[in-house]
VEXVO-815766 format. One line per field, with one value per residue (C-alpha): residue number from 1; residue in three letters; chain; x, y, z. Coordinates in steps of 0.2 Angstrom, whole numbers, plus 2048, in hexadecimal, padded with zeros to 3 digits. Layout:
<sites>
i <- NUM;...
aa <- ALA;...
ch <- A;...
c1 <- X;...
c2 <- Y;...
c3 <- Z;...
</sites>
This chain:
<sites>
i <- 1;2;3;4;5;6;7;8;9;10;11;12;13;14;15;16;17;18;19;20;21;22;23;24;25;26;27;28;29;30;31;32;33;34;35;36;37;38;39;40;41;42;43;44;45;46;47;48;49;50;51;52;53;54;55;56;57;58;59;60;61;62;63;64;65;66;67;68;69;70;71;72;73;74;75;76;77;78;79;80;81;82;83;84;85;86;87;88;89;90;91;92;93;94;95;96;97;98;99;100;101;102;103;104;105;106;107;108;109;110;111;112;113;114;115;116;117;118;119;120;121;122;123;124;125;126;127;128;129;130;131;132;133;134;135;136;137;138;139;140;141;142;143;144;145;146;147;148;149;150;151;152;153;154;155;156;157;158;159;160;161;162;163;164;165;166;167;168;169;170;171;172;173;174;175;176;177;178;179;180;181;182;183;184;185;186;187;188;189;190;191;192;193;194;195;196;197;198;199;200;201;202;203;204;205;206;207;208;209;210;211;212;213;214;215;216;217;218;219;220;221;222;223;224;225;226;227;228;229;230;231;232;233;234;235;236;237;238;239;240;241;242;243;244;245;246;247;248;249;250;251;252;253;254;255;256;257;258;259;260;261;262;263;264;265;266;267;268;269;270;271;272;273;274;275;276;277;278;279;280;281;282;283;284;285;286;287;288;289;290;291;292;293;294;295;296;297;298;299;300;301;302;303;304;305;306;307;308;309;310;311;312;313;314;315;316;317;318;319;320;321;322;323;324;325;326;327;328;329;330;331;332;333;334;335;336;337;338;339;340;341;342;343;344;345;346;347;348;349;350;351;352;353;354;355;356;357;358;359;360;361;362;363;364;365;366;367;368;369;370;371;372;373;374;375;376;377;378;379;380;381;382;383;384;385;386;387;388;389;390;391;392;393;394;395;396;397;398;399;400;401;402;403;404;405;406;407;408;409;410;411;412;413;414;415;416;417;418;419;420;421;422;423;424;425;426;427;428;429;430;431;432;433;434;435;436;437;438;439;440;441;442;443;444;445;446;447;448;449;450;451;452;453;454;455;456;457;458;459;460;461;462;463;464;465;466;467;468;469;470;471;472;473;474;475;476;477;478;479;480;481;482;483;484;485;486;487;488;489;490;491;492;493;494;495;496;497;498;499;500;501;502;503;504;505;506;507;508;509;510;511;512;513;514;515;516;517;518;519;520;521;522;523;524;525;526;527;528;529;530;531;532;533;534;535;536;537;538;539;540;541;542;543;544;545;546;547;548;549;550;551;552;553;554;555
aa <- UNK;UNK;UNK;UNK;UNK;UNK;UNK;UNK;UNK;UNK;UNK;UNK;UNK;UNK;UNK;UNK;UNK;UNK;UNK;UNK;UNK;UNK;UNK;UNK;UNK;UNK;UNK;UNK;UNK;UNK;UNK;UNK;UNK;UNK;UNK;UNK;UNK;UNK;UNK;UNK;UNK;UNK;UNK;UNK;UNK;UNK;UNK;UNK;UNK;UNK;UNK;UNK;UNK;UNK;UNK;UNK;UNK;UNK;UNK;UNK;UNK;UNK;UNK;UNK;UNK;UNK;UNK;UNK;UNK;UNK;UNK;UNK;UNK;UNK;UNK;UNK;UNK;UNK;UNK;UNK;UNK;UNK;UNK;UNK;UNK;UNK;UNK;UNK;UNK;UNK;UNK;UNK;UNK;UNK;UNK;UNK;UNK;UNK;UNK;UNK;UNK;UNK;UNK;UNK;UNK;UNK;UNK;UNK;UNK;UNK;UNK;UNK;UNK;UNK;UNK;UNK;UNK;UNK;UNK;UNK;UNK;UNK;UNK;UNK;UNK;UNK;UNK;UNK;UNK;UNK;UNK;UNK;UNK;UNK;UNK;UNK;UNK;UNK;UNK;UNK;UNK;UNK;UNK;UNK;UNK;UNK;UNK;UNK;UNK;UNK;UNK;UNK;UNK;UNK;UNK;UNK;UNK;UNK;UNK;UNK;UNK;UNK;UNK;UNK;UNK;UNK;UNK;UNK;UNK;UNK;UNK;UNK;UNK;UNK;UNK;UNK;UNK;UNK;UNK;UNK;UNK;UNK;UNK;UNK;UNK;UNK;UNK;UNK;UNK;UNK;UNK;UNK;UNK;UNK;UNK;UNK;UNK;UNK;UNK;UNK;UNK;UNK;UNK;UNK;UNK;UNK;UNK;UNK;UNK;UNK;UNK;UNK;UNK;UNK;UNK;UNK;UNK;UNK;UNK;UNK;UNK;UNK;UNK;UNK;UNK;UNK;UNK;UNK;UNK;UNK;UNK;UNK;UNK;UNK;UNK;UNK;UNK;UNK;UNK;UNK;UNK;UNK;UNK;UNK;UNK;UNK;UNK;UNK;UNK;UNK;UNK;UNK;UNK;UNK;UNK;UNK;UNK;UNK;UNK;UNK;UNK;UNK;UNK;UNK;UNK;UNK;UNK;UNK;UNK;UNK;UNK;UNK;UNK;UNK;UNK;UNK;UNK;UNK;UNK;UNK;UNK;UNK;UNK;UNK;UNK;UNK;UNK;UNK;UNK;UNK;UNK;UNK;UNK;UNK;UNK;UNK;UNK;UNK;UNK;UNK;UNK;UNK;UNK;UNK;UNK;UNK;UNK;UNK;UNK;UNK;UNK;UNK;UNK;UNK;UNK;UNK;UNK;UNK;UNK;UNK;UNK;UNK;UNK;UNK;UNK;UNK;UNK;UNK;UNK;UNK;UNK;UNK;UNK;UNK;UNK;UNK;UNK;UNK;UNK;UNK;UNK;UNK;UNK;UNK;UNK;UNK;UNK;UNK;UNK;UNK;UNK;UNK;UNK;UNK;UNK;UNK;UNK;UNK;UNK;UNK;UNK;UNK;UNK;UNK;UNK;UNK;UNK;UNK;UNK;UNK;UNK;UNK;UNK;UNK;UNK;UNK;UNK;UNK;UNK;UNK;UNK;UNK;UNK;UNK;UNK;UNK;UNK;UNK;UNK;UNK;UNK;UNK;UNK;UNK;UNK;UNK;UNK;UNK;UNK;UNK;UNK;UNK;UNK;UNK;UNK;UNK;UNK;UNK;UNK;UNK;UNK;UNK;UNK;UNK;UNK;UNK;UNK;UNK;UNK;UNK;UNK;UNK;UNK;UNK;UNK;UNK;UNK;UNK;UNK;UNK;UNK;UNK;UNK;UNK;UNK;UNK;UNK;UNK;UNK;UNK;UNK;UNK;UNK;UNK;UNK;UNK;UNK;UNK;UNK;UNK;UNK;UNK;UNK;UNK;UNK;UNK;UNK;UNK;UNK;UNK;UNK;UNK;UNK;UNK;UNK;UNK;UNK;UNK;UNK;UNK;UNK;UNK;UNK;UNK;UNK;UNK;UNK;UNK;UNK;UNK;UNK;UNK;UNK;UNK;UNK;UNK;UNK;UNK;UNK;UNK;UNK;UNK;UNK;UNK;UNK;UNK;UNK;UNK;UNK;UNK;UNK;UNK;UNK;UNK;UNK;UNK;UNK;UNK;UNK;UNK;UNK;UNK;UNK;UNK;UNK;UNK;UNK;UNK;UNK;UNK;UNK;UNK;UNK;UNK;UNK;UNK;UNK;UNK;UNK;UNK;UNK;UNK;UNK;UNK;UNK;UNK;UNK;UNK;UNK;UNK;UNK;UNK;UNK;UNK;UNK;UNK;UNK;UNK;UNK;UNK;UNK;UNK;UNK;UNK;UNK
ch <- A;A;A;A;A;A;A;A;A;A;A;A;A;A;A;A;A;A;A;A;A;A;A;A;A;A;A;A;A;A;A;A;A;A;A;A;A;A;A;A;A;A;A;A;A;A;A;A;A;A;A;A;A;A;A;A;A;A;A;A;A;A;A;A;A;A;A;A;A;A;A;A;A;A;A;A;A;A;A;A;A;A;A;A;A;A;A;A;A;A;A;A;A;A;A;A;A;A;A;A;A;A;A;A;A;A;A;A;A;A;A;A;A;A;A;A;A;A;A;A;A;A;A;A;A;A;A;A;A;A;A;A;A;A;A;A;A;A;A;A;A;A;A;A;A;A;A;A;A;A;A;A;A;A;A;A;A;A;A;A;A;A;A;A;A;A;A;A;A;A;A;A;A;A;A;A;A;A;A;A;A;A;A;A;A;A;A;A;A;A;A;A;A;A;A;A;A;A;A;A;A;A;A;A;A;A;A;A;A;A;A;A;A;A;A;A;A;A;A;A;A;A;A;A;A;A;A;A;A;A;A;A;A;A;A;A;A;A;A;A;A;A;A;A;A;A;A;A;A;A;A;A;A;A;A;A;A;A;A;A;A;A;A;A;A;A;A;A;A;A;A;A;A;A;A;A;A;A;A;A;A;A;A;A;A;A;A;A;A;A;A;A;A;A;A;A;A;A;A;A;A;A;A;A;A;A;A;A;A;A;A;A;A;A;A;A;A;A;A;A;A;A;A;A;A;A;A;A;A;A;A;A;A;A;A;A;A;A;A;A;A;A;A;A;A;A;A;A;A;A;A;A;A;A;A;A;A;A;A;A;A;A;A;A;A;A;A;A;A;A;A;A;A;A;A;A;A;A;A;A;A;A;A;A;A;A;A;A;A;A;A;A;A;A;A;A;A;A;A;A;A;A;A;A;A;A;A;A;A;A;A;A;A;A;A;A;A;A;A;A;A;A;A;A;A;A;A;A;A;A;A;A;A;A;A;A;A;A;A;A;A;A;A;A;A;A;A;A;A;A;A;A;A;A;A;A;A;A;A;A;A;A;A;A;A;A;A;A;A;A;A;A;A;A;A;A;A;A;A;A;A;A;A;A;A;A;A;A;A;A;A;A;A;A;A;A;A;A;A;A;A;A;A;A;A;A;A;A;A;A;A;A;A;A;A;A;A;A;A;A;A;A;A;A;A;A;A;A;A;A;A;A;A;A;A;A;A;A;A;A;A;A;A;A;A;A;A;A;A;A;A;A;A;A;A
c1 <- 800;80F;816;803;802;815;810;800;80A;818;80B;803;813;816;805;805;815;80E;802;80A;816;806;802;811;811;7FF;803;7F3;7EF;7E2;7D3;7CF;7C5;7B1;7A7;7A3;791;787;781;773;778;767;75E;76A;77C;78A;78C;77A;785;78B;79B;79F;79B;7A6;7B4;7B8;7B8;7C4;7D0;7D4;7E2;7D9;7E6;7F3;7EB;7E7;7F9;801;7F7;7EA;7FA;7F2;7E5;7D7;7D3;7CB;7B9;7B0;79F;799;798;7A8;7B0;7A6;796;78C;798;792;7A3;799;79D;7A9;7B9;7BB;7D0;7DB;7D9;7DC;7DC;7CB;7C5;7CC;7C0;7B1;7B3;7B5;7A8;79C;7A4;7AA;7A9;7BC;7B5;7A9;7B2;7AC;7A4;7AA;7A5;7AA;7A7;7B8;7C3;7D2;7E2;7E1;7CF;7D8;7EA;7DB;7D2;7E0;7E8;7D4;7D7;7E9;7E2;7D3;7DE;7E7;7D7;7D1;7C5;7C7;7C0;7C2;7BB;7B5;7B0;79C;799;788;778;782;772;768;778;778;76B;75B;752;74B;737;737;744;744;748;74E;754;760;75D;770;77E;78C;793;79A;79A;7A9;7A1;79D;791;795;785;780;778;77B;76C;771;77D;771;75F;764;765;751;746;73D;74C;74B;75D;75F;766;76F;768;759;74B;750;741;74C;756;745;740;751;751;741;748;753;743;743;74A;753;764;76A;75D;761;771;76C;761;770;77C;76B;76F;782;781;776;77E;78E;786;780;78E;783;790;7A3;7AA;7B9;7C0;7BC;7C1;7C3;7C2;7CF;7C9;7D6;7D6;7E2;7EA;7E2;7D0;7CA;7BC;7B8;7B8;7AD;7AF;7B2;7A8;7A2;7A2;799;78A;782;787;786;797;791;79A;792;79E;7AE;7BC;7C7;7D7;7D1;7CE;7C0;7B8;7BA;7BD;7C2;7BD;7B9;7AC;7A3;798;79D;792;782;780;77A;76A;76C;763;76E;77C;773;784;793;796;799;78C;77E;782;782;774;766;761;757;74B;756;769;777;786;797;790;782;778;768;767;75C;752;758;748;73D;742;73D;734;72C;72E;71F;723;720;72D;720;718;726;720;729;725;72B;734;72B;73A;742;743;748;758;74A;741;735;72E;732;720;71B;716;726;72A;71C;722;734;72F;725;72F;73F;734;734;747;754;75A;75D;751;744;745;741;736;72B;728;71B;709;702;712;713;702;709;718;70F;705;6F4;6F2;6F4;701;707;6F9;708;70A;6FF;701;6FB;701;715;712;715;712;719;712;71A;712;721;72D;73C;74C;756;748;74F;760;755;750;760;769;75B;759;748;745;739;72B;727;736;735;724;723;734;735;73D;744;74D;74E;762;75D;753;759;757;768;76F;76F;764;75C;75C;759;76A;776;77F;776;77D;789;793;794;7A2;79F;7AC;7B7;7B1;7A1;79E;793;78D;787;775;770;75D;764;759;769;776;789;799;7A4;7AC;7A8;79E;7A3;7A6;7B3;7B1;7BB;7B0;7B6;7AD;7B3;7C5;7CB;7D9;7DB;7DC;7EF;7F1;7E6;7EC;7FE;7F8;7ED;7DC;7D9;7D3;7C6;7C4;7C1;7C6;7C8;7DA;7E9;7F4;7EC;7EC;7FF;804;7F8;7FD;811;80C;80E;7FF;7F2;7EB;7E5;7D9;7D3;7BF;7B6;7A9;79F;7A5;7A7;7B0;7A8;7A2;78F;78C;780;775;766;769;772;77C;78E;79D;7A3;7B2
c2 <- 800;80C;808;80E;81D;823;81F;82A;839;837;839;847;84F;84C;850;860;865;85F;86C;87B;878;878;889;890;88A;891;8A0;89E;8AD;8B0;8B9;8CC;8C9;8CC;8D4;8C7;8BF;8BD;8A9;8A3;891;88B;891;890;888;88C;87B;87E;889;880;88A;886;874;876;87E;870;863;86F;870;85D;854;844;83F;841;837;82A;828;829;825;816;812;813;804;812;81F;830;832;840;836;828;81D;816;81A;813;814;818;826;836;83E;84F;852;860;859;862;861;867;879;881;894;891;88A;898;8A3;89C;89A;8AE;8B1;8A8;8B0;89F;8A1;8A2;899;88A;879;86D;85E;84C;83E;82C;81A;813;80F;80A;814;816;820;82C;82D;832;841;848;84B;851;85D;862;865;870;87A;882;88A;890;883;879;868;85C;849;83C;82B;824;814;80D;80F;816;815;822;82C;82D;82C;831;83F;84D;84F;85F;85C;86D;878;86C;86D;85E;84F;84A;851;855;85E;851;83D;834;826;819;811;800;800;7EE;7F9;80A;813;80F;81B;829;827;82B;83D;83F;846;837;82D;825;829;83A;842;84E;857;861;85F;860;85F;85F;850;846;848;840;832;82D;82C;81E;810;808;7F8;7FC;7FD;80A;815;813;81A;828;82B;829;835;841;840;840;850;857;850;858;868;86A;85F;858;84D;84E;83E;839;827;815;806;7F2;7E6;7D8;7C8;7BE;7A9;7A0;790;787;78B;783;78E;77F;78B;797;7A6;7B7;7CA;7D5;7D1;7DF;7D5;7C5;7BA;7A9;79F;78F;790;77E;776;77F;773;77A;771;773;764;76F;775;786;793;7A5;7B5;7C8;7D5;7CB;7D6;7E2;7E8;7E0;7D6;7E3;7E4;7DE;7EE;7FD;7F1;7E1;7D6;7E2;7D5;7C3;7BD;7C5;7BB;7AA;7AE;7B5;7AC;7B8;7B2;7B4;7AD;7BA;7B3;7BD;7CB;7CE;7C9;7C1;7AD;7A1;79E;79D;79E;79B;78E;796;7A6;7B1;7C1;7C7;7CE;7E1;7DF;7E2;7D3;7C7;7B5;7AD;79A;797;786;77D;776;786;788;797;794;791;786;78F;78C;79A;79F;7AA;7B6;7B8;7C0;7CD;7D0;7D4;7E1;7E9;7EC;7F0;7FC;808;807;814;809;805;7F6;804;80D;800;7F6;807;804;7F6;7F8;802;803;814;815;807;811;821;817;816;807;7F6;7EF;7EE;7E9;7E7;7D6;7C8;7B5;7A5;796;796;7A4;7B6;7C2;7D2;7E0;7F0;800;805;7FD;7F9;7F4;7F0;7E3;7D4;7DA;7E1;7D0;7C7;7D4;7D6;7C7;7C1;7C4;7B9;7C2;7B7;7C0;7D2;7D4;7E3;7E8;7FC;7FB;80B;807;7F5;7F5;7F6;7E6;7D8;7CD;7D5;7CE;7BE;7BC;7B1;7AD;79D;79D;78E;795;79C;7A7;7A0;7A8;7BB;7C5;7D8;7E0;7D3;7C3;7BA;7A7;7A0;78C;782;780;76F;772;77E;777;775;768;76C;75F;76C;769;77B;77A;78B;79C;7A6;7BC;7C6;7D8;7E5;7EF;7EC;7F7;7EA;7EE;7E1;7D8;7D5;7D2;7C4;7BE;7BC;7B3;7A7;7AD;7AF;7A4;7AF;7C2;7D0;7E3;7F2;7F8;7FA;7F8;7E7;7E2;7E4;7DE;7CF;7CB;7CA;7B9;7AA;7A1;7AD;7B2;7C3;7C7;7D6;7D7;7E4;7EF;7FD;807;818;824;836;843;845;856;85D;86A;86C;878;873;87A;87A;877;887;88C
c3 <- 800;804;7F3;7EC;7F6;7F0;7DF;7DF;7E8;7DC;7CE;7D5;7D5;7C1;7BF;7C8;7BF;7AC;7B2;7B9;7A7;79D;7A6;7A2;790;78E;798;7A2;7AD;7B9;7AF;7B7;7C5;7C7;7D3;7DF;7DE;7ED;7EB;7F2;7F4;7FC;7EB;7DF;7DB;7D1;7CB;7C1;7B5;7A7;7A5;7B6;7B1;7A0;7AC;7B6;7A7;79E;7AF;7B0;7A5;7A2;793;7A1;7AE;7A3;79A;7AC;7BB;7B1;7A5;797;79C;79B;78F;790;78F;783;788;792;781;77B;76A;75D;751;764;766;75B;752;757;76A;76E;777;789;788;794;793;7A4;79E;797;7A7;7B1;7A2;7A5;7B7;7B9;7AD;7B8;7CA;7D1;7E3;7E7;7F9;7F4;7F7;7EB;7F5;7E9;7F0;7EA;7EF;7E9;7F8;7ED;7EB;7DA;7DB;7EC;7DF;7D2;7DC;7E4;7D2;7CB;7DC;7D7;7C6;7CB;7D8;7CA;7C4;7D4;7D8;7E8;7EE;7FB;7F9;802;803;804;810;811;807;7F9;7EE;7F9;7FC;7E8;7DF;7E7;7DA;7E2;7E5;7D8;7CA;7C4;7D3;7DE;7ED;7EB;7F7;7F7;7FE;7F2;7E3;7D8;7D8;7D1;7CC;7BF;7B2;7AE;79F;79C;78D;785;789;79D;79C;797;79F;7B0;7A7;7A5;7B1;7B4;7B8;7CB;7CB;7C5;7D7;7CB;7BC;7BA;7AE;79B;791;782;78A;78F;77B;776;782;77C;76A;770;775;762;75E;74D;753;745;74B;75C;759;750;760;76A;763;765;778;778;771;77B;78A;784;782;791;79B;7A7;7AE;7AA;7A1;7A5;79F;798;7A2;79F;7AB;7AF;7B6;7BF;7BE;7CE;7C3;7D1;7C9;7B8;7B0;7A2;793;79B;791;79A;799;7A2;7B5;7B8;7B5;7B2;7A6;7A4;7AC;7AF;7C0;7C5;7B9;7BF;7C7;7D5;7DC;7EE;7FA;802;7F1;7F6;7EA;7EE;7E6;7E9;7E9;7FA;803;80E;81D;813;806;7F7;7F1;7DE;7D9;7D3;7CF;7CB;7C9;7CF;7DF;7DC;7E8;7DE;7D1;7D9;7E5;7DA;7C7;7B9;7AF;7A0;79D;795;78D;790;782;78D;781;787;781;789;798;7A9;7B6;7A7;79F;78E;789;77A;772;768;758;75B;76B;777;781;78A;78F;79C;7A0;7B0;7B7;7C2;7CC;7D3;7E7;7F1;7FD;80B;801;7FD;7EA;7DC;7D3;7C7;7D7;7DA;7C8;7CA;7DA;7D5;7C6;7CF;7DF;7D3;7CA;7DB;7DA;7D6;7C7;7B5;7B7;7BE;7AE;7A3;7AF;7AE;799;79F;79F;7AD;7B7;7B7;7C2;7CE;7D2;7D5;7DF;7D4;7D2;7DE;7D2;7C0;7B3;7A5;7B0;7AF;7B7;7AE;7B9;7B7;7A8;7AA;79C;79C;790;78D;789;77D;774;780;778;788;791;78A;794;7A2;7A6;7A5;7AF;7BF;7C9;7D1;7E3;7EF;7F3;802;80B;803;801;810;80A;804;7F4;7F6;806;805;809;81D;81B;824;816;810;81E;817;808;800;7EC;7DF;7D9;7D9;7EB;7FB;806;814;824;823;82B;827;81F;81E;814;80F;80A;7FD;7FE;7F1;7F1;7F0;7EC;7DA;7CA;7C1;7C4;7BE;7BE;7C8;7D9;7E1;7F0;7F8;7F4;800;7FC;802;806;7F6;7E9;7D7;7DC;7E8;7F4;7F8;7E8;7E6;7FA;7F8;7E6;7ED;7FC;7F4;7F8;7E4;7D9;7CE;7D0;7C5;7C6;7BC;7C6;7B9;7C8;7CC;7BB;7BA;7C9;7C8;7B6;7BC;7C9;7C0;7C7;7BF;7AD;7AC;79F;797;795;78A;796;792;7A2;7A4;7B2;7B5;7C1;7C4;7C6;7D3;7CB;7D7;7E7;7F5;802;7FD;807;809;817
</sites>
């Protein structure tokens, strides 16, 4: 860790000196100054200000950062889509231009005392090397910040929308959010933009942007992307969120572990890994991984498959292959489409039991839509294109009509075309309704279900250390059978940056993980009992920006 920390100071240092030369070659100077502004931070904030907002992208060196401090293992971001036909060639490239940040800052009257408040969830050194740099960068423009790190219900502490989404005020608590999308498609990255979004904590109502985001419910994809470039350029326009850099994930195999040909995407989420069939050189059949839970198992709601255990505790209805593309059944044994894209049939297996025992019915699927439907989530966005959802979650009506139960058949009718529900239901497990049917949706984290839940999938939750390590057994009663030797699960507690991840490679406590950390992926790549492979994600670094009033952090 020491070796980590003198790293990131030292590359502050280079930073902060390619900076201060990159002053002195553009011979930046302060701009005159501007009477000051008297701000009324409970009615208004300068963040609401798009050159302000333009400011702060201009002031940060992500072509620096990414050739030094992510080695050239990331690159930088002018949107949230990658490079590609999804990209549009038209957005305007916020480049490294610190005299034009001072500009505009100036123009607006930057008040010289607000701190900017930037939270993150990382705990890894790589995120603190990241915003001390962003810190050192936006100190040479005048504008301070401080960060910190969220614990807890990061979902309430991030993404709860305000009850007026014009004026505001803002229910969180913060300027800017480093954080992540990790799209499973690529309208995720951009719904949480409209007004309706359960998860818009951050920008006000843009009718234009509502109108665009529409454009992109059709199924022809070359008309999707048209729609697509539509909001990118919008979102560029008006810079909403600052994008700053595209990942990939490593995923890490121990030579004591045989996958059996088990093809590798994007950990993020759930695909198909036919984990039963795995083989691992253990007497006890123990296999250890990351990403366990840390002070409660997560509720597989904003991030349906970002923790290994959600994965191998909770079955979809629908199978994904490592493209993410939806195949086969998994809790229905088969299902329809009907020609126009908008009625799903699922026809449920008969054979499927609960960890408790309990049977899986068709009850249970209704139940799940619905209660993910009054989530802050991307499941909630496209859950609410059924038929009369919209009334059930503003409370008009006793549950969703769009659903209807047969027997072991569910149908599911959308009011709209709705090109991402194939993918919605592969992605967002089913939950048992027996045991969450009095469960708030909107705080279900505080339920003590998550203190060990239950799920169909092939493992059920084991012993439970908090913040240290989590177990996952094989579940005897699972539907299907595989020819592996697996019978446990050992997690040690970490998000996707893992600390912990080499500490625990080197002594052994290894065999399959996954991360997005440069640093890990070097160092691991150097043992000769690993094979470090490179998986293609759509995943995307930025800063959500806070555009609602709220009071600042102001000395």
């Amino acid at each position: 860790m020491r070796k980590l920390v003198m790293k990131g100071l030292a590359l502050c240092l280079v930073l902060s000196m390619a900076t201060t030369m990159a002053f002195a070659a553009g011979g930046a100077e302060a701009a005159p100054a501007s009477p000051a502004k008297s701000w009324d931070f409970a009615k208004e904030t300068p963040l609401a200000d798009v050159r302000i907002r333009q400011a702060l992208a201009y002031a940060i060196d992500m072509k620096t950062i990414t050739e030094t401090l992510f080695e050239g293992l990331a690159s930088p971001a002018r949107s949230m889509t990658n490079v590609g036909a999804w990209q549009s060639p038209k957005l305007t490239e916020y480049a490294y231009n610190p005299q034009k940040a001072k500009e505009l800052l100036a123009a607006v009257q930057w008040p010289a005392d607000y701190v900017l408040d930037v939270v993150t969830y990382y705990a890894d050194q790589q995120t603190a090397d990241f915003l001390t740099t962003v810190q050192d960068y936006l100190s040479k423009v005048g504008v301070q910040m401080k960060w910190r790190l969220l614990e807890g219900d990061l979902a309430a502490q991030l993404w709860v929308a305000p009850a007026d989404m014009v004026n505001g005020p803002s229910v969180v608590k913060w300027d800017l959010a480093y954080a992540a999308v990790a799209a499973s498609a690529e309208s995720e990255f951009y719904v949480r933009y409209g007004s309706t979004a359960p998860n818009n904590s951050h920008t006000p109502k843009d009718e234009v942007m509502d109108k665009l985001l529409e454009g992109l419910n059709v199924v022809d994809v070359n008309t999707q992307i048209k729609a697509m470039h539509a909001v990118q350029e919008r979102l560029n326009e008006k810079l909403y969120s600052i994008p700053l850099y595209h990942q990939i994930a490593f995923i890490y195999v121990g030579n004591l572990l045989d996958i059996k040909g088990t093809v590798h995407g994007n950990d993020q989420f759930s695909y198909e890994k036919n984990i039963l069939n795995w083989e691992i050189k253990r007497a006890d059949g123990t296999m250890y991984t990351n990403t366990g839970p840390k002070e409660f198992w997560e509720a597989p709601i904003t991030n349906p498959g970002l923790y290994a255990y959600q994965e191998y505790l909770f079955d979809k209805l629908i199978n994904a292959d490592a493209s993410l593309t939806p195949t086969t059944g998994m809790l229905a044994k088969s299902y329809t489409v009907s020609p126009d894209g908008l009625k799903f049939v699922f026809d449920l297996k008969t054979d499927v039991k609960w960890h408790d025992g309990k049977p899986f019915t068709a009850e249970d699927v209704k139940f799940t839509i619905e209660f993910m439907a009054r989530t802050n989530s991307f499941a909630a966005v496209n859950y609410k294109s059924i038929v009369g959802a919209e009334d059930y979650v503003a409370k008009k009506a006793d549950g969703i009509s769009g659903i209807v139960i047969d027997g072991n058949k569910v149908t599911v009718t959308f009011a709209k075309v709705n090109p991402n529900a194939s993918l919605v239901f592969s992605q967002w497990p089913m939950l048992p309704r027996h045991l969450l049917k009095d469960s708030d949706p909107m705080t279900t984290q505080t339920d003590q279900f998550w203190q060990k839940p239950i799920g169909t999938g092939p493992f059920k939750a084991g012993e439970f250390v908090r913040n240290n390590y989590a177990v996952l057994e094989r579940f005897d009663g699972y539907y299907r059978k595989g020819t592996g030797n697996i019978q446990k699960i050992f997690m040690s507690a970490s998000g996707d940056n893992d600390p912990n991840l080499m500490v625990n490679a080197e002594a052994g406590k290894i065999d399959y993980a996954w991360s997005k950390s440069t640093a890990d992926a070097k160092a691991i790549g150097k043992l000769p009992n690993f094979t470090v492979t490179k998986a293609p994600i759509r995943y995307t670094r930025f800063f959500h920006i806070n555009q609602f009033p709220h009071m600042p952090n102001v000395k």
